[in-house]
PLY file of the C-alpha trace (Angstrom):
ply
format ascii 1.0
element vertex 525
property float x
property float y
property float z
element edge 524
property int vertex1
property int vertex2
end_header
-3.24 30.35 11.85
-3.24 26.46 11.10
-5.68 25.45 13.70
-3.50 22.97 15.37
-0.16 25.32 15.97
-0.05 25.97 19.73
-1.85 22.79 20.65
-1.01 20.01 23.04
-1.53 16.40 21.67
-0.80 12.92 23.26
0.82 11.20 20.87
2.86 13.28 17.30
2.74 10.23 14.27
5.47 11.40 11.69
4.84 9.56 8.15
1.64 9.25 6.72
1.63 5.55 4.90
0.07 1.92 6.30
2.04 2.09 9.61
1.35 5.99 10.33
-2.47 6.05 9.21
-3.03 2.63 11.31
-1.26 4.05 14.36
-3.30 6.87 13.63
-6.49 5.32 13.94
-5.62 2.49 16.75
-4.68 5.79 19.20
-7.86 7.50 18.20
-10.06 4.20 18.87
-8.46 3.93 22.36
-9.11 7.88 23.37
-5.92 9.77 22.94
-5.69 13.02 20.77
-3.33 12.72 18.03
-2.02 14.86 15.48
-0.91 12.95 12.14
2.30 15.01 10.02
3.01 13.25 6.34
5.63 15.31 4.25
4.74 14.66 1.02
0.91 13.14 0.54
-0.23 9.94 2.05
1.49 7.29 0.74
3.04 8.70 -1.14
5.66 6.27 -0.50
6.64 2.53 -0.59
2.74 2.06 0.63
1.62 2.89 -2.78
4.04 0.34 -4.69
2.66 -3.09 -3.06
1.95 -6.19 -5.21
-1.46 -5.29 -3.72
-1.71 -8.31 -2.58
-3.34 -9.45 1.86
-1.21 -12.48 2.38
0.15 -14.86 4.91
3.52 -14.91 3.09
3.89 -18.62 1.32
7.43 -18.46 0.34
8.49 -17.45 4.13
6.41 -20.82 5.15
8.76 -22.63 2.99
12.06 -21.23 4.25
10.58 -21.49 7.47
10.73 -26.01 6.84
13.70 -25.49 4.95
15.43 -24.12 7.52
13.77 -24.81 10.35
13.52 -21.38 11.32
10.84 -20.47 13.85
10.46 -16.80 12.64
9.81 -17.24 9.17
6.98 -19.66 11.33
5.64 -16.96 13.00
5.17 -14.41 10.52
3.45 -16.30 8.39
0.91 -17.25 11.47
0.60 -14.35 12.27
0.05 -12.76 8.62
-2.66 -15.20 8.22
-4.68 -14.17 10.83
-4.54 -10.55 10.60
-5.26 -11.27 6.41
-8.76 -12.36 8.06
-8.85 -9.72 10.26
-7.95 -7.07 7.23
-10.59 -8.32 4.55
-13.45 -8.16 7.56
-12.48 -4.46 8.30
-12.33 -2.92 4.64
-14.58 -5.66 3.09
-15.19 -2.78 -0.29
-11.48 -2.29 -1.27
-10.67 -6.04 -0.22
-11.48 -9.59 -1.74
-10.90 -12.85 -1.56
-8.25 -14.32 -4.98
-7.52 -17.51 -5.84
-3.66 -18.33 -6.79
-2.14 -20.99 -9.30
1.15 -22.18 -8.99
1.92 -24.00 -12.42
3.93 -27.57 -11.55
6.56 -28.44 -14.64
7.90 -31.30 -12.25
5.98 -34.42 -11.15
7.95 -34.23 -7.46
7.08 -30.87 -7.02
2.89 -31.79 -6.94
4.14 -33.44 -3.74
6.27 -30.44 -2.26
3.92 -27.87 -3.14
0.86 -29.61 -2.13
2.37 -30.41 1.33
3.32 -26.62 1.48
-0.41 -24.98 1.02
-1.76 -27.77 2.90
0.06 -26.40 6.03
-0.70 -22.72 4.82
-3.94 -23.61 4.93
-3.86 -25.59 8.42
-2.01 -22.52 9.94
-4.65 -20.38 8.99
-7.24 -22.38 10.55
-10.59 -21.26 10.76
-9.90 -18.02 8.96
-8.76 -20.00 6.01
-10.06 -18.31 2.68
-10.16 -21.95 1.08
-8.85 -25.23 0.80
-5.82 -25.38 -1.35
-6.30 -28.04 -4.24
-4.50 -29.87 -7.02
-5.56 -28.47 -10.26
-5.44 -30.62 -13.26
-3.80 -30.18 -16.90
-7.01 -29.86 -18.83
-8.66 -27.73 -16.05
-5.74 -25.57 -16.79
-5.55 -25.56 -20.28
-8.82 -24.73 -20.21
-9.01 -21.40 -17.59
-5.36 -20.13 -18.08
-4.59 -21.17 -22.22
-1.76 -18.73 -22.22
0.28 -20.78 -20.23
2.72 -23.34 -22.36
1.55 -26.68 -21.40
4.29 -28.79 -22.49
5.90 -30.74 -19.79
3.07 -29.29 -17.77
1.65 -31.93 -14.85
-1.11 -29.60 -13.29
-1.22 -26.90 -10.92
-1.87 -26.45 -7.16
-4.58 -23.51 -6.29
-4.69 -21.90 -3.17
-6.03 -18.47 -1.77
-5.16 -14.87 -0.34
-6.17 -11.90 -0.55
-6.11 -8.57 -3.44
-6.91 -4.84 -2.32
-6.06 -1.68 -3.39
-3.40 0.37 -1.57
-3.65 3.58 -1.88
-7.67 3.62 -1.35
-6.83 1.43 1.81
-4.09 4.27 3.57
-6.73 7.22 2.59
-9.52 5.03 4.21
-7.47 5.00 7.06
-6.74 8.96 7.52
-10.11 9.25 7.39
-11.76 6.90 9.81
-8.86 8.53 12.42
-10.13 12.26 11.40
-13.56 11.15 12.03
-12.60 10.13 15.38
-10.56 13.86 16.17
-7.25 12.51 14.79
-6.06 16.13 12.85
-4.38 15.06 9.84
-1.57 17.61 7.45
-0.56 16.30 4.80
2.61 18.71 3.37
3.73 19.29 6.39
7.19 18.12 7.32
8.93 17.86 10.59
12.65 19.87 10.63
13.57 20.10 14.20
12.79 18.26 17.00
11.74 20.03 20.57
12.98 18.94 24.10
12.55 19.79 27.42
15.58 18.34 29.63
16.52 15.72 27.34
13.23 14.16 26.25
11.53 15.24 23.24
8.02 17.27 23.76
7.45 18.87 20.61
8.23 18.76 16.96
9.11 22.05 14.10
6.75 21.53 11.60
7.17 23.60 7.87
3.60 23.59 5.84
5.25 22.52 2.28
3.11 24.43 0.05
2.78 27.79 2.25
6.63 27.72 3.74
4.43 28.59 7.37
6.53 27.14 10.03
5.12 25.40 13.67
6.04 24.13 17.34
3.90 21.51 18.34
4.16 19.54 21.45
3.44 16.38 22.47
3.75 13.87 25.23
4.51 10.74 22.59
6.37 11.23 19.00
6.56 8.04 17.02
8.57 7.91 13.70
6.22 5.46 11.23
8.15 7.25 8.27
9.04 3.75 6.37
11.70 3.51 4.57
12.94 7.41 5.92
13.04 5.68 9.39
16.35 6.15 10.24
16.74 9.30 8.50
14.10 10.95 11.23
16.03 8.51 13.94
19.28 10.61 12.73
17.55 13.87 13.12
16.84 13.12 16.65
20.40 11.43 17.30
23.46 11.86 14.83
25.12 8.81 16.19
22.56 6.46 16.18
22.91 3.15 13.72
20.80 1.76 11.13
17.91 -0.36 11.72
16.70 -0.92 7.79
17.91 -2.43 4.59
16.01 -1.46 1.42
15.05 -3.64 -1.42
13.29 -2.62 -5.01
10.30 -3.86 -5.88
9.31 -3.02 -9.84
5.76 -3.98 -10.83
4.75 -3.90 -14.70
1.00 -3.31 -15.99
-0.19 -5.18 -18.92
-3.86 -5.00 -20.64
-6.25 -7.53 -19.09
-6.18 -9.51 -23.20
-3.08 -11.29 -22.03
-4.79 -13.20 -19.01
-8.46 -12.76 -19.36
-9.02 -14.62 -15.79
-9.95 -13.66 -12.10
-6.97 -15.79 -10.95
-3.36 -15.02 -10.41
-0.73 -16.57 -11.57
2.22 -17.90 -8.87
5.37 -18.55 -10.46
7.33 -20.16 -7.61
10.83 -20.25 -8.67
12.38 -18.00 -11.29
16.36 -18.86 -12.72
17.86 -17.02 -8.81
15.25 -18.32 -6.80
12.34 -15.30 -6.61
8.73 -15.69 -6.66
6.40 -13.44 -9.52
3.13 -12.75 -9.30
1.07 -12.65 -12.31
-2.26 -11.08 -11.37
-5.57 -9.77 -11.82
-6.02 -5.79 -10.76
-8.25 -3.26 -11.66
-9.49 -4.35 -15.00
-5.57 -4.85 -15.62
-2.78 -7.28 -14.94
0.11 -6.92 -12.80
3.44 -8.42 -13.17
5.58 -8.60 -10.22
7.86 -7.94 -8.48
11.89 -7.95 -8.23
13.87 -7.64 -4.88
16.87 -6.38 -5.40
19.07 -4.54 -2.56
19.50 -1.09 -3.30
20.09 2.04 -1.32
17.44 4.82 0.21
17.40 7.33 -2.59
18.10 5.62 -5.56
16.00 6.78 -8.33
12.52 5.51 -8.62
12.57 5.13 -12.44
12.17 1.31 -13.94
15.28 0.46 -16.35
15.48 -1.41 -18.83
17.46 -4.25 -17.16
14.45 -4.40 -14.48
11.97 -4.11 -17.19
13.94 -7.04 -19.11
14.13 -9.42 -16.03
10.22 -9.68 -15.28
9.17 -10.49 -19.38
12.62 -12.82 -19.36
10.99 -15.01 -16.58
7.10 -14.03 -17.41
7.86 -15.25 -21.06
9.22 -18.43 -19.83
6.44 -19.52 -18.65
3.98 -18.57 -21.50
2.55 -19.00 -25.01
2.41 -15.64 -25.74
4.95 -13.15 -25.82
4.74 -9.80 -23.95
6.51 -7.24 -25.54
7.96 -3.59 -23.79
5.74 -2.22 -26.24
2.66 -3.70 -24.43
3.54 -2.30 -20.66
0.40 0.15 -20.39
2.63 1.72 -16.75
5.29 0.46 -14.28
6.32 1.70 -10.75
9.22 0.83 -8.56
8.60 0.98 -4.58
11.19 0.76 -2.02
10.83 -2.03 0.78
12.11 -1.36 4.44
13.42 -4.37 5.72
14.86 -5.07 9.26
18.73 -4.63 8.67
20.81 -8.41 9.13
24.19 -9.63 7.22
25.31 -8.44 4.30
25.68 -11.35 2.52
22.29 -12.09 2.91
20.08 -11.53 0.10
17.46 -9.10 0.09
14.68 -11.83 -0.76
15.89 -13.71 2.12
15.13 -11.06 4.91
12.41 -11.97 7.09
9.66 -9.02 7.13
9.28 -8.72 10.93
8.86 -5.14 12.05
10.82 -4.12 15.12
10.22 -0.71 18.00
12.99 1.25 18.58
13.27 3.84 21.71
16.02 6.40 21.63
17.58 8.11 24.84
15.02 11.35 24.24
12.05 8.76 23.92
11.54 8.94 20.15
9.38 5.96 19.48
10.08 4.54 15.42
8.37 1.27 14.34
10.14 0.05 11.37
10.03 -2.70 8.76
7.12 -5.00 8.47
4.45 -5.18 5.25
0.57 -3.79 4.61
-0.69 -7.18 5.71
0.24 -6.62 9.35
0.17 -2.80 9.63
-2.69 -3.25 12.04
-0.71 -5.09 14.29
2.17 -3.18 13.88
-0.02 -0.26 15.01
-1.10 -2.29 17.77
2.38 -3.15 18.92
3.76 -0.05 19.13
0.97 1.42 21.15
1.06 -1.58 23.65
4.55 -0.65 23.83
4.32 3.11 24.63
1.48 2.56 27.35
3.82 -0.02 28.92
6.79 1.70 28.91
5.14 4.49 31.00
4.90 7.14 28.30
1.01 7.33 28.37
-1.56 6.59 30.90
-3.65 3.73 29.85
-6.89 4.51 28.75
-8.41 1.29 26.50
-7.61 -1.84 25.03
-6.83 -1.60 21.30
-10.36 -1.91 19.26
-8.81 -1.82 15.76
-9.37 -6.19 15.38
-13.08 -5.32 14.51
-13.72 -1.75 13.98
-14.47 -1.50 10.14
-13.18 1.69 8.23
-15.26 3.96 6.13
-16.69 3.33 3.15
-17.35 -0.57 5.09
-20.79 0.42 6.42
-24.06 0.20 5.37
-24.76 0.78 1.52
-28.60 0.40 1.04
-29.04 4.38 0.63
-26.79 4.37 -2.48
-28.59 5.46 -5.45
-28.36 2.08 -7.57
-30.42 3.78 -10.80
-27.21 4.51 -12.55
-24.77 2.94 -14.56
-24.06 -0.72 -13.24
-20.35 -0.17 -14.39
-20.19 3.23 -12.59
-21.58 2.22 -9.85
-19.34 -1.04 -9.67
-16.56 1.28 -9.73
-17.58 3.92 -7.41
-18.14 1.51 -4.73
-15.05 -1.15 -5.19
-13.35 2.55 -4.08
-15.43 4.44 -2.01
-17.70 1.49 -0.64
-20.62 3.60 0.96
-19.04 6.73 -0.02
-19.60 6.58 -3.25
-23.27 8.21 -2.37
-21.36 11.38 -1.37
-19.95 11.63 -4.94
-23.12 10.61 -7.05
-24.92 14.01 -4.64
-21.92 15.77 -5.55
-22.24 14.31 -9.71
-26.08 15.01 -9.53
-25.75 18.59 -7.89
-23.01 20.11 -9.86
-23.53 18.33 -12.92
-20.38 16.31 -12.97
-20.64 13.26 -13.92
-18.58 13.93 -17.23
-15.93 11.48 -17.67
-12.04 12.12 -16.98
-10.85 9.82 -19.67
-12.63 7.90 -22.20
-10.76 4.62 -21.58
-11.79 4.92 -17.62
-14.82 5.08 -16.03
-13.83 8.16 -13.06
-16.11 11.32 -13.51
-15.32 14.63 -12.65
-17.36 14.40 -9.20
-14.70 12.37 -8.11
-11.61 15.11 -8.43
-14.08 17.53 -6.30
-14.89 14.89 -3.68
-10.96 14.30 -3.40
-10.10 18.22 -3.08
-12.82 18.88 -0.38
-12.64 15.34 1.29
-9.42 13.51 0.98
-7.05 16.33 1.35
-5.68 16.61 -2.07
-3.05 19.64 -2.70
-1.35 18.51 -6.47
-2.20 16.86 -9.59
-0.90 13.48 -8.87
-2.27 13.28 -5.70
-5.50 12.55 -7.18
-4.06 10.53 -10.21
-1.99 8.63 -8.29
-3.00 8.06 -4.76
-6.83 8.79 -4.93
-7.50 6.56 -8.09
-5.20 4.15 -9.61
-5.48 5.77 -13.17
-1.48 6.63 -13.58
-0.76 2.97 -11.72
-2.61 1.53 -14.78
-2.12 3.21 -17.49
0.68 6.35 -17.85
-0.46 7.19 -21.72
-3.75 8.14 -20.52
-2.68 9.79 -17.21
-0.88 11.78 -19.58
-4.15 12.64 -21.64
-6.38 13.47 -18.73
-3.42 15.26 -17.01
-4.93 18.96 -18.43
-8.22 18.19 -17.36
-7.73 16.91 -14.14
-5.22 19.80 -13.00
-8.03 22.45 -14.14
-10.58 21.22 -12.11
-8.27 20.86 -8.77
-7.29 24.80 -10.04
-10.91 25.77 -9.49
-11.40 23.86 -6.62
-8.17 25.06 -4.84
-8.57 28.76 -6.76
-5.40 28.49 -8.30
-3.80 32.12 -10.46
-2.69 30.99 -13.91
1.26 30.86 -12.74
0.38 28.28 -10.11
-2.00 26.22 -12.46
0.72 26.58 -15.46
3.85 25.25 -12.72
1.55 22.54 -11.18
0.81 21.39 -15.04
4.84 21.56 -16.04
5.73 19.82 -12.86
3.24 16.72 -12.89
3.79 16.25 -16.57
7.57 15.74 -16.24
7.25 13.61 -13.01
5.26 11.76 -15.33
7.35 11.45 -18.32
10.48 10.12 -16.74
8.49 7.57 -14.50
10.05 8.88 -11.49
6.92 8.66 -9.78
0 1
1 2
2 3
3 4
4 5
5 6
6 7
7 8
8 9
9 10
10 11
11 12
12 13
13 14
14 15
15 16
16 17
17 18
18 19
19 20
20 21
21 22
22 23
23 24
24 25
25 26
26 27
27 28
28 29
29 30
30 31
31 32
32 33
33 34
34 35
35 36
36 37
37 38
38 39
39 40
40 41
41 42
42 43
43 44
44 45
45 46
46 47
47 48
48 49
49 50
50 51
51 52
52 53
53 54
54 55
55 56
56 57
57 58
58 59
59 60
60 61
61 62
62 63
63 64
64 65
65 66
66 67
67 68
68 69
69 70
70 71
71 72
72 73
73 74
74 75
75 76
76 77
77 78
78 79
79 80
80 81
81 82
82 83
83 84
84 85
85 86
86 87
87 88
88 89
89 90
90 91
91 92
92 93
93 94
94 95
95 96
96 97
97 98
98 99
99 100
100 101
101 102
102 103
103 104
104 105
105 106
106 107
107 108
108 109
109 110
110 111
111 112
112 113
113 114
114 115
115 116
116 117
117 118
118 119
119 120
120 121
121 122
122 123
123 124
124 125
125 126
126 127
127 128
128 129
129 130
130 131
131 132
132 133
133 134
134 135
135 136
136 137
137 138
138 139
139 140
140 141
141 142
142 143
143 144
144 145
145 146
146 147
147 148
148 149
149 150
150 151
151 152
152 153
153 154
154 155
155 156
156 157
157 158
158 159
159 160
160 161
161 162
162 163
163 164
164 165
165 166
166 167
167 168
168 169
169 170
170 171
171 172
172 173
173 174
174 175
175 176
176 177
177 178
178 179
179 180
180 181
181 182
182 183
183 184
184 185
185 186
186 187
187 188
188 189
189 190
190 191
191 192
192 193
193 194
194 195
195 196
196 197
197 198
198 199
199 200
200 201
201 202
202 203
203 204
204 205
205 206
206 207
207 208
208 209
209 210
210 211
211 212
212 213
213 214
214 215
215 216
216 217
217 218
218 219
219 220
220 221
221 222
222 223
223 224
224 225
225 226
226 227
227 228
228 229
229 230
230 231
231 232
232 233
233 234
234 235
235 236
236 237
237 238
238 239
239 240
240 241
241 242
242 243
243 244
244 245
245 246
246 247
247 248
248 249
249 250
250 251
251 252
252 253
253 254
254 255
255 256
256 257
257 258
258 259
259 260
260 261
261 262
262 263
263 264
264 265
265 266
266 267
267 268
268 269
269 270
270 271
271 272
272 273
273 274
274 275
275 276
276 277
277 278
278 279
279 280
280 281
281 282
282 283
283 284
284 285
285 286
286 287
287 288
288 289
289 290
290 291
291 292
292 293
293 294
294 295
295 296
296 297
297 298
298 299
299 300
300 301
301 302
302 303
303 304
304 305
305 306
306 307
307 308
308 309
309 310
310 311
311 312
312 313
313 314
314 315
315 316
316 317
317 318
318 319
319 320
320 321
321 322
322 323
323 324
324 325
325 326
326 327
327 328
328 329
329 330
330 331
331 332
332 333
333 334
334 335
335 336
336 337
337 338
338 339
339 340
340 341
341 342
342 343
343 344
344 345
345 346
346 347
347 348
348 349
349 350
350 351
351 352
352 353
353 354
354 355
355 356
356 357
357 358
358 359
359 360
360 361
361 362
362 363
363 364
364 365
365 366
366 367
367 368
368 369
369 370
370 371
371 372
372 373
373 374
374 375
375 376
376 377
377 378
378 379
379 380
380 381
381 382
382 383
383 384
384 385
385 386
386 387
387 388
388 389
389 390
390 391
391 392
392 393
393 394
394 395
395 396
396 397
397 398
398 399
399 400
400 401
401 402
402 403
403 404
404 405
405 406
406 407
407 408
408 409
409 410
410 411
411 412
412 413
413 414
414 415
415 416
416 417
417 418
418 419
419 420
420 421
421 422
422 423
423 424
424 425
425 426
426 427
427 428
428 429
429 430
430 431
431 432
432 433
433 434
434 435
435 436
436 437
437 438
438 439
439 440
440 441
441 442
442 443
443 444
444 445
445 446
446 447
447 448
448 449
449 450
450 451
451 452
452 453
453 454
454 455
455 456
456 457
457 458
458 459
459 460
460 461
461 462
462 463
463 464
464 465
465 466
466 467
467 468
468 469
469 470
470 471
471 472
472 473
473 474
474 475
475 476
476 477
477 478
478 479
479 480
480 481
481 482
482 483
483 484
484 485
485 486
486 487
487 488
488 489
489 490
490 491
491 492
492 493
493 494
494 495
495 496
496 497
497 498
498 499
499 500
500 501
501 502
502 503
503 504
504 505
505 506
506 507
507 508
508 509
509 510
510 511
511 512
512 513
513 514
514 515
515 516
516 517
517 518
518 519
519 520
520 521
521 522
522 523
523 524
C-alpha cells in the first residue's frame, strides 16, 4: 500500500514543474501537510525548456515606454526583485551573467543605453551591475566572432543564468524534507466531491497501474501548460485561460563563442529577441515564439532550425552550420490567453488564479523567474478566500534550498574539475555522492566527453526519485540537453545501472532501452 492512499492532506498540488514544486515548498514552510502528484517526472515539461536564463524581462521594459503600458511596468519590477531574491536562495545552481547587445546604429547607443539605465534603476539596490557602453575594440577584442563592420559598440548589462531542471528537483526536495510527500508517475483521473466542492482526487501510479482516493481540503492545478486541460476535467464547460507559444533552443560547442558573456541580439528581421549564451561548457542559441497549439509535436524542424542560424549568422563572422548543432529542444510556453491578433511575443507573462464553482484552485501562466511569487500568490489567495486556516506568513523570500548550505565538509582532495561539477549541481550535496563514489567504487565515468560518474545515477535512483532512463539524462543532468550523440552513447550504460538499482527482469530493462532510444532519435523529447 502506497503510504499516502487513505490519508488526509491540506492542500493536493497537481503538476510537478517551477509553479507546483514552489507551491510545494511555500505550503510546507508555512505548516500545512501537502501531498505533491506530477504525471510524468518533474519537469518534465515546459520547466525543462527555459533559455535558462533569472531575468527582469528587458524587452517587456521597452514595450512597457513604447506603449505606455503599466503592466509590461510591473512585471519587469517585479521580475527584478524576485531575480535577487532567486540567486540568494539557490546561490550553487545560480550566477550572476553579463549580456551584450551589439549596436549596428549610432541612434540606437542612445535608445538602448536609456533602456538598461532604467533596468538598472528599477532594480535598485538588488541591481547585479551597472549597465555600460562597451566600445568597438573592447569588442573586437572579447567577442571576435562578431562581424564588426558598421559596428559602433555595444551596451553590457546583467541578469542572471541557472540551470532548470537541477533548480525544480532542488525544490521537491527541500518540500520532502519539510513532510511535503512527493509521487512522481502518478496522475490524477477523477476528481472527488462532497456536495459540490471537491475533497479528494483519483490518483493512477503510472508505472504499477495501482489506483488511489486521496482527499484534501485544498486542490490547486500548477499543471502549466495542461492547465486548462485539468480545469476541463473538473468542469466541461469552462473556457480557456492560456495561449501557447514554442520556444526552440539550439546547442552549439563552446569553439564558436569561447566567452563567459551572452550575446543579446535585440531585434531580428519580425521583431524577436535571441539569446546567444554561455551554458554548461556549451552555447545556447535561442529562442523562437511562435503560437502554436497544446500538443503539437515537440520535435525541432527544419524551418525552426533554419530561422535561429538565418538571424544568428547575420550577425557573425563565422558560419554555424546544422551540422554543428551538438542537441536542440522545443518547450511549450503558457501564456495568459488575450486577442488573437496579437502575437505570441507580444503577450505579457503575468500569471493569473483561477477558482472554479467546486473550489479548484489553478495558477496559470507566468515564467521560472517569478515562480516563487507565483507560489506565494496563490497561497495568499487560498488562506484569504477562507479555504485554509491561517497558520504563517510565507518564509520562501529567504529560506535557501538544498544543496545552498554549508560546504566546508566536502571532500576537496579530488579532481578540481569533478568537484567543480559536482557542486555547480548538487552544491553541498555533492558530499553525499563522493561517500556514495568512494563506498561503492563508482566513480567511473558515464561518458568520456562528460565529467558525470556512475555515483551520480545511484544518488538519483535512491534520492531524486528517478523511475526511467531519461529521467536521469534529461532532468537530473543536462547531458541529452547538451549533447544528443553522446546521450545516445551512454544511453546502454546508464539504463543498466538504474536496472540494478530499480532490480529490473531483462524484458523491462530491454523495453526501457527500446523506448528511451527512440524518444531520443526523433527529438521528441
Amino acid at each position: 500500500m502506497n503510504s499516502f492512499e487513505n490519508t488526509y492532506y491540506d492542500i493536493i498540488i497537481i503538476g510537478g514543474g517551477a509553479v507546483g514544486s514552489g507551491i510545494a515548498l511555500d505550503a510546507s514552510l508555512r505548516g500545512y501537510s501537502v501531498l505533491l502528484l506530477e504525471k510524468n517526472d518533474f519537469s518534465s515539461g515546459s520547466s525543462s525548456k527555459s533559455t535558462k536564463l533569472v531575468h527582469g524581462g528587458i524587452r517587456y521594459l521597452e514595450k512597457a515606454f513604447r506603449s505606455f503600458d503599466k503592466s509590461q511596468y510591473i512585471l519587469v519590477k517585479e521580475a527584478l526583485k524576485e531575480r535577487s531574491i532567486f540567486l540568494n536562495n539557490a546561490s550553487h545552481l545560480s550566477s550572476k551573467l553579463s549580456l551584450l547587445t551589439p549596436i549596428y546604429k549610432f541612434f540606437d547607443i542612445f535608445y538602448f543605453y536609456i533602456g538598461l539605465f532604467f533596468y538598472d534603476l528599477l532594480a535598485l539596490f538588488k541591481s547585479f551591475g551597472r549597465s555600460s557602453f562597451v566600445r568597438f575594440k573592447d569588442i573586437k577584442k572579447d567577442h571576435n566572432v562578431l562581424k564588426t563592420n558598421c559596428l559602433y559598440g555595444g551596451v553590457r548589462y546583467y541578469d542572471g543564468s541557472f540551470i532548470d531542471i537541477r533548480m525544480n528537483i532542488a525544490l521537491v526536495k527541500t518540500a520532502n524534507s519539510l513532510g511535503c510527500v512527493v509521487k512522481n508517475y502518478h496522475s490524477v483521473s477523477e476528481f472527488l466531491y462532497k456536495s459540490d466542492k471537491l475533497n479528494g482526487v483519483k490518483v493512477q501510479d503510472i508505472i504499477t497501474l495501482d489506483e488511489y482516493s486521496i482527499y484534501s481540503k485544498v486542490i490547486i492545478n500548477a499543471t502549466g501548460i495542461a492547465v486548462d486541460t485539468i480545469r476541463l476535467l473538473d468542469d466541461y464547460s469552462c473556457s480557456s485561460l492560456l495561449e501557447f507559444s514554442s520556444g526552440v533552443h539550439l546547442v552549439v560547442g563552446s569553439q564558436f563563442f569561447s566567452t563567459t558573456e551572452g550575446i543579446l541580439i535585440p531585434k531580428t528581421k519580425d521583431n524577436r529577441v535571441i539569446f546567444i549564451l554561455p551554458w554548461q561548457g556549451y552555447c545556447l542559441i535561442g529562442t523562437t515564439d511562435n503560437k502554436t497549439f497544446l500538443y503539437d509535436d515537440l520535435i525541432v524542424s527544419d524551418d525552426e532550425v533554419d530561422y535561429l542560424l538565418d538571424h544568428v549568422n547575420d550577425y557573425l563572422d563565422i558560419n554555424i552550420c546544422k551540422s554543428d548543432i551538438l542537441s536542440s529542444w522545443k518547450g511549450i510556453r503558457p501564456l495568459i490567453k488575450v486577442d488573437d491578433d496579437i502575437s505570441s511575443s507580444n503577450i505579457v507573462r503575468e500569471h493569473i488564479i483561477n477558482k472554479s464553482k467546486s473550489n479548484l484552485i489553478s495558477i496559470a501562466g507566468g515564467k521560472w523567474t517569478t515562480y516563487r511569487k507565483m507560489s506565494e500568490d496563490v497561497l495568499d489567495f487560498i488562506i484569504d478566500d477562507g479555504l485554509l486556516k491561517y497558520k504563517k506568513e510565507c518564509q520562501t523570500k529567504d529560506y535557501k534550498i538544498i544543496g545552498s548550505d554549508d560546504i566546508s565538509s566536502i571532500d576537496k582532495s579530488i579532481d578540481d574539475k569533478l568537484y567543480s561539477m559536482l557542486f555547480s549541481l548538487y552544491g553541498s550535496k555533492a558530499e553525499d555522492i563522493l561517500y556514495i563514489a568512494k563506498n561503492e567504487d563508482a566513480y567511473e565515468k558515464i561518458n568520456n566527453n562528460f565529467l558525470y560518474i556512475k555515483a551520480m545515477i545511484i544518488y538519483s535512483v535512491r534520492y531524486e526519485y528517478v523511475k526511467k532512463p531519461l529521467d536521469f539524462l534529461l532532468r537530473r543532468v543536462p547531458m541529452l540537453l547538451l549533447n544528443k550523440k553522446e546521450s545516445l552513447s551512454s544511453l546502454e550504460y546508464i539504463t543498466s545501472v538504474i536496472s540494478s538499482c530499480l532490480k529490473w527482469n531483462k524484458k523491462r530493462y530491454e523495453q526501457e532501452l527500446y523506448i528511451t532510444r527512440d524518444i531520443i532519435q526523433k527529438g521528441s523529447f
